[in-house]
N, C-alpha and C positions, 0 to 999 in steps of 0.2 A: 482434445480439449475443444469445446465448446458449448455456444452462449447457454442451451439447453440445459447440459449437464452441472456447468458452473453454476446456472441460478438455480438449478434443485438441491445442488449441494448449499446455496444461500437461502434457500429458502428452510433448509432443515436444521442449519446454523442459528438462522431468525430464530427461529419457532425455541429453538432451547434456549437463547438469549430472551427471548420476552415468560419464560415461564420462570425463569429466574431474575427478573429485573426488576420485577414490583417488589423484592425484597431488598435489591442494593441499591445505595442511597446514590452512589456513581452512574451516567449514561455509558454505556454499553459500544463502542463500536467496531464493525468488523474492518479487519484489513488483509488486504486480498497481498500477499507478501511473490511478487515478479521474480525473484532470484531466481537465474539460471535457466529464466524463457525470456524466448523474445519479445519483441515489444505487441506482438501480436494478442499476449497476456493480459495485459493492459485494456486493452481494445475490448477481448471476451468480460475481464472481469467487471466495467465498468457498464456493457453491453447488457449485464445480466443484474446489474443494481449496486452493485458494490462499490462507494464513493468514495474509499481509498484504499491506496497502493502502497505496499512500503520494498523495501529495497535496501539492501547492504553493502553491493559494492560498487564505488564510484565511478567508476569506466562504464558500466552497465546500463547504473541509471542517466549518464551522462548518452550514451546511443542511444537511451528508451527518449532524447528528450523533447522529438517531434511529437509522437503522441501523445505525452503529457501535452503538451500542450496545448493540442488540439483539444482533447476529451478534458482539460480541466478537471482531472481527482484529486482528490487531496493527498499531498505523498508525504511519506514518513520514511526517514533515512533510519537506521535499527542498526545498531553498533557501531564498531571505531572506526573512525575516519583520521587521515593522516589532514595534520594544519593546512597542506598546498594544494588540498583538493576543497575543501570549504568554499573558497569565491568561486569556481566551477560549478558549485553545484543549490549555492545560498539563494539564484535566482528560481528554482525550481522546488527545492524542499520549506514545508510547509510545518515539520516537526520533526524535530533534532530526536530522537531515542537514544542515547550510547551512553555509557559511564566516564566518569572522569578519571585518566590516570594517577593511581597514588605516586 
């Protein structure tokens, strides 16, 4: 992995998201999803254009959280999260994605 390879595969993502965009009425954005790399993920995805990050499990994005910080992307937490991990991680995520338990 790297910054090379990520931003061609971003730049071929662009290109299909903008030939399809002047037909939806919604803005488009890509998110670079870190699951199961390390924080160095972050670093390439952010390196090669890609302004957000999203991430599922709490332990994970909680070690990624010096780099966030640094690089400043916008992160999106993507499915269920248990209640006692929310203030761990509310100073860091930027949009909640997950469903609510019936």
């Amino acid at each position: 992995m790297n910054v090379a390879s990520v931003g061609e595969q971003l730049a071929l993502v662009q290109a299909r998201i903008a030939a399809v965009e002047r037909s939806w009425t919604h803005p488009i954005d890509v998110v670079a999803v870190t699951k199961g790399f390390g924080p160095e993920a972050i670093e390439v995805a952010v390196g090669a254009g890609c302004g957000s990050i999203g991430e599922n499990y709490a332990q994970e994005l909680a070690g990624k959280r010096d780099v966030i910080e640094r690089l400043r992307p916008q992160v999106h937490f993507i499915g269920h999260l248990q209640s006692n991990k929310v203030r761990m991680l509310a100073p860091v995520v930027d949009v909640w994605e997950t469903c609510a338990a019936a």
